[in-house]
N, C-alpha and C positions, 0 to 999 in steps of 0.2 A: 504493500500500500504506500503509495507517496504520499509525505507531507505536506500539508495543503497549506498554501500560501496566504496572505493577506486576502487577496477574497480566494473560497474558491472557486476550483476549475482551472485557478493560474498557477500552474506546474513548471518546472525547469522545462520538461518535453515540450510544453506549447509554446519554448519561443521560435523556433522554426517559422511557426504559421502566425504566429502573434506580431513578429516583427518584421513586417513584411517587406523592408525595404535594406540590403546590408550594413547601409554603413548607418541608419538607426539599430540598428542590431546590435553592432560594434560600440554606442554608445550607449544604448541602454543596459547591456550584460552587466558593468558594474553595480547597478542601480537594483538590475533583478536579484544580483546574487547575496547584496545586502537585505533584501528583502526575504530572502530561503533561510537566513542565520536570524533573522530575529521573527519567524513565522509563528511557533507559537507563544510569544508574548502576545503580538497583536491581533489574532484569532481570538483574545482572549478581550477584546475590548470590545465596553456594550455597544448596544446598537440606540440611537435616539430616532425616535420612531412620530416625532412631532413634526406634522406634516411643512411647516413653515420654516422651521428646523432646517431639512431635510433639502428643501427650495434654496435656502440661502446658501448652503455649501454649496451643491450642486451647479449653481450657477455662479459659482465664482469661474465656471469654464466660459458663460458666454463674456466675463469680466476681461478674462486672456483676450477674447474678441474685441472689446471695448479700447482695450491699454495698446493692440497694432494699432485698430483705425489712427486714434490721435497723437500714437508717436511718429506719424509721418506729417498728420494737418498739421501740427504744430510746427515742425519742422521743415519742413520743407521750402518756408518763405525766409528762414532764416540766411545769414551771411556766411552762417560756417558750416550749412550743409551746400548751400549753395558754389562756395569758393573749393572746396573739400571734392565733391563729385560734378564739378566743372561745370556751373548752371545746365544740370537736366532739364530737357525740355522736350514736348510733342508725343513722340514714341517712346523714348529713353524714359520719363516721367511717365509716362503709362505704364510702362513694363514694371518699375518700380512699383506702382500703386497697384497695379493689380496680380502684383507675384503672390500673393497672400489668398486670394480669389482663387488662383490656379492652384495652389497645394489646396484648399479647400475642396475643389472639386475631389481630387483624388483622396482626400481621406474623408469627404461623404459615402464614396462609393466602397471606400474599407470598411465602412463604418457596421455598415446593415451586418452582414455575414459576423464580426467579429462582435454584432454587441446579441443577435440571436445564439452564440453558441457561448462567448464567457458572460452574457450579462450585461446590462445596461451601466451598472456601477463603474464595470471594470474597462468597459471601452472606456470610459470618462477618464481613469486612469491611464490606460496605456496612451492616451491622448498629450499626457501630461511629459512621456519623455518624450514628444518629438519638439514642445514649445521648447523645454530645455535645451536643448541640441539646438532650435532655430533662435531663439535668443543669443545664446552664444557664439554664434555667425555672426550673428547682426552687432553684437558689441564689437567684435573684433575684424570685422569690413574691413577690408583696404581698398574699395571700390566698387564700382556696380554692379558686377558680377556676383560677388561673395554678399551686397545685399538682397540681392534680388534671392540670391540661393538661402538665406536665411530667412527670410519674408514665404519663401516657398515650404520650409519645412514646417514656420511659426502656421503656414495656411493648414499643413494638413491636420493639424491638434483643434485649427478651430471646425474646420469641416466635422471632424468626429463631434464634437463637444453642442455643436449649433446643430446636428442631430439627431443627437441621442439625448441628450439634456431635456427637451421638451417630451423626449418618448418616456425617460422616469417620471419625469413631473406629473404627465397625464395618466401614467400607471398608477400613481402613487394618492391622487387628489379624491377629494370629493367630489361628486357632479358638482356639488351646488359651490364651490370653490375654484373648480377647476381653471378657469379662467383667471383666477386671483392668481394663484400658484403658478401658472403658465408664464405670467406676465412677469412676473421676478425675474426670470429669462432676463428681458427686455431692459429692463429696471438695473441690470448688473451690467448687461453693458454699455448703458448710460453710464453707470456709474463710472466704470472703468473708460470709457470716451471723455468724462472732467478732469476725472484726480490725472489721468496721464496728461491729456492737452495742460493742465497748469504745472504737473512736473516738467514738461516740455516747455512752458512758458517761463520757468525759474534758470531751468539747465540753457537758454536761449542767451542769456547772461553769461554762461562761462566763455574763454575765450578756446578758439581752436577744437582743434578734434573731442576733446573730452566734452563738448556742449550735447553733443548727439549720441556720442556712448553711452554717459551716465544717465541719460534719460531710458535710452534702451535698456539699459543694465537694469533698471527698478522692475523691467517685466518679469524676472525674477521671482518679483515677492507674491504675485497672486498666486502663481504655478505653485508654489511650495505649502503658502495657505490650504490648495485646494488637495494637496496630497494629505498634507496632515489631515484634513477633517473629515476623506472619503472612508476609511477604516469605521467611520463613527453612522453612518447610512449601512440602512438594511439593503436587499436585493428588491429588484418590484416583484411583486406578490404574483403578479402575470407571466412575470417572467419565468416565475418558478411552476409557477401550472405549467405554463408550455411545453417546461422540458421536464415534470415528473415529478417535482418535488413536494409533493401536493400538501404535505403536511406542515413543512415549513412554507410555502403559500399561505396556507390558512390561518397560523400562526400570524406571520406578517401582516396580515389583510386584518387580522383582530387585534396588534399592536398598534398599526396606525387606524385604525376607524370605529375600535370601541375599546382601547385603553388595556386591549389583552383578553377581554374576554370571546373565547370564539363560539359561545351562543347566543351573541346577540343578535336579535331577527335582523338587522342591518347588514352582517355580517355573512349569516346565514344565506339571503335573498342577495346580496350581489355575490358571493361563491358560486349557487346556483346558475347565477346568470353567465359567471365567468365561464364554468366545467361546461353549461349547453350550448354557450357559442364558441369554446373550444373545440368539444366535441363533434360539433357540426364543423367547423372545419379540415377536423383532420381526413373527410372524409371528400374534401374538394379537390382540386387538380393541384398538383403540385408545381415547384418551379419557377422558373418568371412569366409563366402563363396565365400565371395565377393574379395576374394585377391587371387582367385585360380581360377575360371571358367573365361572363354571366354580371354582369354591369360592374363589374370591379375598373372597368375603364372613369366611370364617373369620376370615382374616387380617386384614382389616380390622378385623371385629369384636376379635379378640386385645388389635391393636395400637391401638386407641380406648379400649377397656374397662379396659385395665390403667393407660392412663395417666387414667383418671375416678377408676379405684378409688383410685390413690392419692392424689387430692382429697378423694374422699367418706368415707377413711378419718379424717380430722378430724385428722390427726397436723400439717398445715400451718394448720391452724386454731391449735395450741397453739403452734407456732414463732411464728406474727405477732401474737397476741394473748397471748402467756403472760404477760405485765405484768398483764392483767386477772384471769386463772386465779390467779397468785399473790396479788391485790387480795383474791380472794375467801379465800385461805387468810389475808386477816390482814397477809400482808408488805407495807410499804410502805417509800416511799423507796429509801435507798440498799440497806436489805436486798433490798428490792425487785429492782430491779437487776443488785445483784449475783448473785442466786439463778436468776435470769432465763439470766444468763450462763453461768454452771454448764451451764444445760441445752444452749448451744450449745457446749462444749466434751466434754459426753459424748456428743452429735452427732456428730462427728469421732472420738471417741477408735473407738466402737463399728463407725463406717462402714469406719475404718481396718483393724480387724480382720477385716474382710469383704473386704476387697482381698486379703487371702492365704487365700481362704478360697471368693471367689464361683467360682469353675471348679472346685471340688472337689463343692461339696454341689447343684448344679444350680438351675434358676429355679422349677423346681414347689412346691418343699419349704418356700422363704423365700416365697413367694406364699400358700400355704394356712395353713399355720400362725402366719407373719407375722401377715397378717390377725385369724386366732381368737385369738392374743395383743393385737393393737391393742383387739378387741373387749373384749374380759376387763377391760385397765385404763379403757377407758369407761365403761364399766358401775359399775366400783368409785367413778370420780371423781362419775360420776354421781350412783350411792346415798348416798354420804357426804353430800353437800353439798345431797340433798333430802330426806335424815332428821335433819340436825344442823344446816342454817344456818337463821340470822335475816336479817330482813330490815333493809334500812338504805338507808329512801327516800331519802335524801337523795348516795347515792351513797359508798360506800367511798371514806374518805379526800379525799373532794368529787369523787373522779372519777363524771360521772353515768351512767359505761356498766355500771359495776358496784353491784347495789343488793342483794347477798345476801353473806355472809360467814360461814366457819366456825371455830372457835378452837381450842386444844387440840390432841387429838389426832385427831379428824377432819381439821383443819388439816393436820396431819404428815402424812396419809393422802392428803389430795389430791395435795401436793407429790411425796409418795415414787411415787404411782405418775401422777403428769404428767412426773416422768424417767425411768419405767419405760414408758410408751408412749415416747417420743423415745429410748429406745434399742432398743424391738422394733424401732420403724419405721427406725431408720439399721442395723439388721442385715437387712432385710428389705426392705418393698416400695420405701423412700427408694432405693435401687441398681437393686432388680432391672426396679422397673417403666420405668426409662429405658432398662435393657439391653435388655428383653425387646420392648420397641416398635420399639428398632434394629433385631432380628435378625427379625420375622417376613415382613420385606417383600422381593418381590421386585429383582433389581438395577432393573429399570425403571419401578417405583411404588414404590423407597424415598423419593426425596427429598421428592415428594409427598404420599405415605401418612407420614409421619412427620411431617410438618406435618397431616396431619386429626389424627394422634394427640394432638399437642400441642393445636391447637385444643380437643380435647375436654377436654385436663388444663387450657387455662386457661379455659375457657365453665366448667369446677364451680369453679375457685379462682378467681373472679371473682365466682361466686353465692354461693358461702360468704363471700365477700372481705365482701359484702355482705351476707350474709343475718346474719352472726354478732353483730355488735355490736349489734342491736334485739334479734335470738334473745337475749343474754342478757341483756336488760333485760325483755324478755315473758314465755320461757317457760324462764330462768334454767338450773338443773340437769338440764332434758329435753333443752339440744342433745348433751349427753352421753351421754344414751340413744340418740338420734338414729343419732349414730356409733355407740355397737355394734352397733344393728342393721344399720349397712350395710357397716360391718364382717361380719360372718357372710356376708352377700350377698355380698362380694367371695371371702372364700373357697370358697364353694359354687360359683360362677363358675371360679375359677380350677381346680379339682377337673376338673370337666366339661369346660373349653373350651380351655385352655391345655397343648399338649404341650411335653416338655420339650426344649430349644433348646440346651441345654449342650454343648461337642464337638462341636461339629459345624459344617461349613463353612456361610455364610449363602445358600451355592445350596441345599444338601442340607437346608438347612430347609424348603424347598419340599414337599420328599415328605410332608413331616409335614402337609400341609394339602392335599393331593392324593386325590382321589376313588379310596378304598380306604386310606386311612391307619389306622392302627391308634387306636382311640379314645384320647385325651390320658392319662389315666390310666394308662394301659398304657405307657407312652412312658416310655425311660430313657435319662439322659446317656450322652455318647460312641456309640461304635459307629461314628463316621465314615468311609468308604469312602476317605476322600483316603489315607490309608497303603498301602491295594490299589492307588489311582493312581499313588502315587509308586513301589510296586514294580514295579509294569507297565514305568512310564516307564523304570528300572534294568535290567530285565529287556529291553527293546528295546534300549539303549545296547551292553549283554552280549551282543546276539546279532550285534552289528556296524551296529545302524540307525543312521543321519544323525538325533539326535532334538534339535530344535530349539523352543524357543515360535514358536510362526510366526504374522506376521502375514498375515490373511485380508481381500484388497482388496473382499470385497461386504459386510463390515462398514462399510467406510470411503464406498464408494458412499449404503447406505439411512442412514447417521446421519445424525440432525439437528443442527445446530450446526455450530461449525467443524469443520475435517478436520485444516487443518493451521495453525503457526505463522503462513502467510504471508500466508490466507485469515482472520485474525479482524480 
């Protein structure tokens, strides 16, 4: 029997397949093999099983996401990243900004396969040695090359983390929560988008190379946070149905939603609901076929489109580049800057108020109208700056990605409404489109399917990464058109294609994309049937039944993975 690691299932034998790339291999071995010598102390550390708890760790991964975007906005307008890597500019500053995008893609698409066979915890983990490795590139750069290859390593930790993060969350939540819990996501890498842009704003001051190292070096400390506090998160309770482990499932499921006890009708009636839509799937086509026959195309579709829309909505366009949008209003330097920072603080402030707020108003509502609002302030930034700016070949302020500038009050107009999109978007699609890609997926094509999802959020925030800084040196005030119009498209989409998901258990969202489903439009929060389940369950209790969660041994027979502790 091997020794089981910090979680299990992660064994010396699975780095092979765990590290899928060599020379991560080469750097993570030390790290695994510290982890085989002190295994059983930290097997031995509890579990907190408080669902909020549970969210704040968890999401210190999309924090690692937060802390790249703004160690490059900040940076990159400065004099000593500037003079350092030779004023990057057009393609060279594309490749830059969106190296991060490109490792993302490829470790969304590691992510499914390796978070369905060790767990959702544990991809979160292994997540964790590749920012390691890519942080350390990026402090120690000698040029664009060696950033770009570290920005590409730092991408594949967030790809894992940005889809597998929402798929614990939404394993782990309540219905009637879900959406609170999901949004912490969102919330963490806000956060981590301030506290770096003003580390980045401090280190902007030092002189010479160390201004942009010592900023980069602070990404560091989230990674290490999020290692210490994963040992202290249970497994999701689904996860462990799926692959067998039914009894510590039920366990877990009765730790976090009725405080340990596993007969409480609550507990009882969503067990049931888990093992019958288990059940029933194990019993469907297998493969990647399986996300395309018998309407599982909706869902796909759903869970793909909403997280492009909120690429193609241009709002993560003004988050990494807004040093340039302000360049164009005029602000430079420290106004610069500072004004820059602003918009990452109404970021947070706006998204915050949607945490007590996203379970009440549903995901249809902040999807469609979101959107026609995102569109609106495009359009405005758009017009202003192609009926009122001059042009200034020589680059705004010497920087040469910006060569148009507006003054006055068109100036005050771009500005007031580039923080009037950054706050439709952090009340809107910034939240819903992460929630709403966790909740359309099957238990047995969530971890998978939520990795194509991301794949497709970072394939357009990769091409925008890219496409934006020649766009606005070529066709300057049009990419601002660009987005409204695909703005309008995403709402028009969401209208037609998108039912609402709000209240509702993430089995019972199932119905909603099942052949005879009431068209999406038609479709209203709540209505969840799990209250009829928990009465039922009450009502058998009252009539004298033995009512039990009960483990079912031909779950444990067809999963795949381990069954039990002794067998990983």
């Amino acid at each position: 029997m091997q020794v089981s690691l910090l979680y299990e299932g992660f064994t010396p034998s699975c780095y092979p397949s765990f590290l899928a790339f060599s020379s991560a291999r080469q750097l993570a071995s030390p790290f695994c093999d510290n982890l085989t010598r002190k295994a059983v102390k930290m097997s031995k550390l509890p579990k907190i099983t408080n669902t909020y708890f549970m969210a704040i760790v968890a999401t210190v991964g999309g924090m690692l996401f937060g802390f790249d975007i703004s160690s490059m906005s900040a940076i990159v307008i400065t004099d000593q990243y500037l003079t350092y890597f030779n004023n990057p500019s057009g393609i060279t500053q594309g490749a830059i900004g969106s190296a991060l995008a490109a490792g993302s893609v490829v470790g969304s698409l590691m992510a499914g396969p390796i978070s369905d066979k060790f767990g959702r915890r544990d991809s979160i983990m292994f997540a964790c040695l590749w920012w390691l490795a890519g942080t350390a590139v990026q402090v120690s750069t000698r040029g664009v090359g060696s950033l770009i290859a570290g920005r590409i390593l730092n991408g594949v930790c967030v790809g894992i983390t940005s889809s597998q993060v929402p798929v614990y969350l939404a394993e782990i939540a309540k219905r009637d929560s879900r959406g609170r819990i999901i949004l912490i996501q969102q919330l963490a890498i806000e956060w981590g988008i301030l506290i770096m842009y003003f580390i980045g704003y401090g280190c902007s001051k030092i002189e010479g190379t160390a201004s942009f190292r010592t900023a980069w070096g602070t990404q560091f400390i989230p990674c290490v946070c999020l290692i210490i506090g994963l040992p202290f998160l249970p497994r999701s309770p689904r996860w462990l149905a799926k692959v067998g482990r039914e009894k510590e499932a039920i366990q877990t499921l009765a730790d976090i939603q009725a405080g340990g006890n596993k007969d409480d009708p609550l507990v009882i009636a969503e067990w049931e609901e888990i093992y019958t839509v288990l059940n029933a799937e194990r019993e469907t086509i297998q493969g990647w076929r399986k996300f395309f026959v018998k309407g599982m195309w909706k869902r796909t579709l759903a869970g793909m489109s909403v997280q492009a829309w909120q690429q193609m909505s241009g709002a993560n366009v003004i988050v990494y580049y807004i040093g340039y949008v302000f360049l164009m209003a005029d602000l430079q330097g420290d106004v610069n800057l500072i004004s820059s920072g602003i918009q990452y603080a109404l970021f947070i402030i706006f998204t915050t108020i949607m945490f007590f707020l996203i379970d009440r108003t549903g995901r249809r509502p902040l999807l469609v109208y979101g959107a026609i609002g995102m569109g609106v302030c495009h359009f405005v930034v758009g017009g202003l700056l192609g009926t009122y700016s001059v042009s200034v070949p020589e680059g705004v302020g010497g920087n040469h990605n910006v060569v148009i500038k507006v003054t006055g009050a068109p100036a005050h107009g771009v500005i007031a409404f580039s923080y009037l999109l950054i706050i439709v978007y952090a009340l809107t699609l910034a939240p819903v489109a992460w929630i709403y890609a966790a909740e359309v997926w099957s238990l047995g094509t969530r971890a998978t399917g939520m990795s194509l999802a991301a794949v497709a959020n970072w394939l357009f925030n990769f091409a925008l990464g890219l496409f934006t800084p020649p766009a606005f040196l070529n066709i300057k005030y049009k990419v601002f058109i660009i987005f409204g119009v695909l703005c309008v498209g995403a709402a028009i989409q969401a209208w037609l294609t998108y039912p609402e998901t709000c209240g509702k258990t993430i089995e019972e969202i199932e119905l909603l994309f099942a052949k005879g489903a009431p068209p999406a439009w038609k479709t209203k929060k709540g209505g969840s049937r799990l209250e009829a389940e928990i009465q039922a369950v009450l009502n058998r209790k009252e009539a004298g039944d033995d009512v039990h969660a009960v483990v079912h041994p031909e779950l444990e027979k067809t999963a795949s993975g381990p069954v039990t502790k002794e067998t990983v």
